[in-house]
C-alpha positions, 0 to 999 in steps of 0.5 A: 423702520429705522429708528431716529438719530440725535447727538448725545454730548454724554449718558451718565449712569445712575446719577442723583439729581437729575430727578426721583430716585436713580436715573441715567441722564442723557445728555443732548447737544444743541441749545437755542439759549445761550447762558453764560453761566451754563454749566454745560457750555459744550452743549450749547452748539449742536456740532460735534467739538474736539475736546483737549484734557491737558492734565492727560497729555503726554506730549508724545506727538501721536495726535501730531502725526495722525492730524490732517490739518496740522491742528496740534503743535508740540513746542517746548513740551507743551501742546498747542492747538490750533482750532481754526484748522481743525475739520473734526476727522477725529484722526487725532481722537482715535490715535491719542493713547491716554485718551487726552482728546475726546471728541463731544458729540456721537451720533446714536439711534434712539434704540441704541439710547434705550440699550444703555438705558434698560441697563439699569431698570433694577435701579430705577423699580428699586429707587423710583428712578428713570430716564431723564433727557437733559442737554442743552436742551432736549426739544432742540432735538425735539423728533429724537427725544419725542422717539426716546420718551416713547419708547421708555414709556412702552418699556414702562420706565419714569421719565424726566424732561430737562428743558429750558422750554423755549420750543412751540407749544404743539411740540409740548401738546405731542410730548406730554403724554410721554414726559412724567416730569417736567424740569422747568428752568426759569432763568429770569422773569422779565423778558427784557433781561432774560433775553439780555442774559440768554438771548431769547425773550421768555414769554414762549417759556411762561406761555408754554408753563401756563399750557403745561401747568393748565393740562395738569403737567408734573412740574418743578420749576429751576431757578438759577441764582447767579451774582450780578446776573439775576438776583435783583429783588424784581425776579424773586418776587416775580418767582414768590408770585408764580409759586402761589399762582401754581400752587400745584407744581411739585417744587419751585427750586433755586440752584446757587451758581457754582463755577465747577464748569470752569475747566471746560472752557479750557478744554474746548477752547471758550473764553470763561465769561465768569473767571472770577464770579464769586458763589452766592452768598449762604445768606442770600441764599436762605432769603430767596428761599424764605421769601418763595415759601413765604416764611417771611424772614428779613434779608440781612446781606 
């Protein structure tokens, strides 16, 4: 039987945060929320995308030679792209010598996923780590990820799911029994301004935490704090409200917004919808995580 196939934008090898312990992350392609804040922008469109590292570039016109659509242009020492005739033959990709054009987005089996996976099985029975499917959002490519997280189970390896948990309940019922831990992001709580910022309303996303939380799912809930976008007073306390409402979930964590992705928007040709969105203030911080865990301080920013 052949095995199912996705699209992985990356695997990335013992990485830290991801969930316990040492863990690979493979990374899907294809979102159906669209952030502006994603620190993954290339995730967010499922098709495969040309990606340009100026800093490599050499300016020596291989990729001008090999391209046949007349993409890349060499002017004045520097390299221009054209993107509207770019048909993805990957032509330049393979004759660029300094690796400065990557192609995002390979096509794998989700046994040739599981080879690179088993790689490191020392690691995770040392450290408590796994597998984790993050993305974009792993249940867009939901029959490729159910296929990964049961083979991992059958080769008794922990697994993680990423997910911004915008996808039908019965897709949830059917992967719970493979899915160890659930990382559950929760972008805004009022379904006005969650579908404002994302483009989808959220009460598939709390219907479907009600499920998981009610079926005894592990579950840690992430909760970005970006500036100007959702850090008005309503949401932390609609979150200080969902940490007692399940008071059984591992953690309810708010992760700061950092512009460390602002380079790949250069890269794959995006206009950078926050260029100059400064970090969340240090104090702020302190006080969403005060107010969540209940310890009552008083907000001085």
């Amino acid at each position: 039987m052949r095995s199912v196939e996705g699209i992985i934008l990356d695997i990335h090898r013992s990485a830290l945060h991801d969930g316990p312990g040492i863990r690979t992350t493979v990374f899907l392609k294809g979102c159906p929320l669209h952030c502006p804040w994603c620190h993954n922008p290339e995730s967010v469109s499922a098709a495969r995308e040309l990606a340009f590292y100026a800093d490599r570039c050499v300016r020596c016109g291989d990729c001008v030679d090999a391209c046949p659509n007349q993409v890349h242009k060499i002017e004045n020492d520097h390299h221009y792209l054209d993107r509207t005739l770019c048909k993805l033959s990957g032509a330049c990709v393979e004759a660029c010598r300094f690796e400065a054009l990557l192609m995002a987005g390979k096509k794998m089996s989700a046994k040739e996923v599981m080879e690179v996976v088993l790689r490191d099985r020392a690691y995770y029975d040392v450290s408590g780590g796994g597998l984790t499917l993050s993305g974009g959002e792993p249940m867009y490519q939901f029959d490729f990820s159910l296929a990964v997280l049961k083979m991992a189970k059958t080769e008794g390896i922990h697994t993680c799911l990423d997910t911004c948990a915008y996808a039908p309940e019965d897709q949830f019922r059917e992967i719970l029994p493979y899915t160890d831990l659930f990382l559950y992001d929760i972008k805004a709580t009022d379904s006005d301004l969650h579908r404002q910022i994302t483009g989808v309303p959220n009460e598939l996303i709390l219907q479907n935490l009600d499920w998981l939380y009610m079926n005894e799912a592990a579950i840690e809930l992430r909760c970005p704090l970006v500036p100007g976008n959702n850090d008005q007073p309503q949401h932390l306390e609609k979150l200080r409200e969902m940490k007692i409402k399940y008071p059984n979930i591992r953690a309810l964590t708010i992760m700061p917004w950092h512009n460390s992705a602002g380079s790949k928007y250069e890269r794959y040709g995006y206009a950078n919808p926050f260029p100059d969105l400064p970090l969340a203030d240090e104090k702020l911080i302190s006080y969403w995580n005060a107010v969540i865990n209940g310890l009552g301080m008083s907000c001085t920013h």
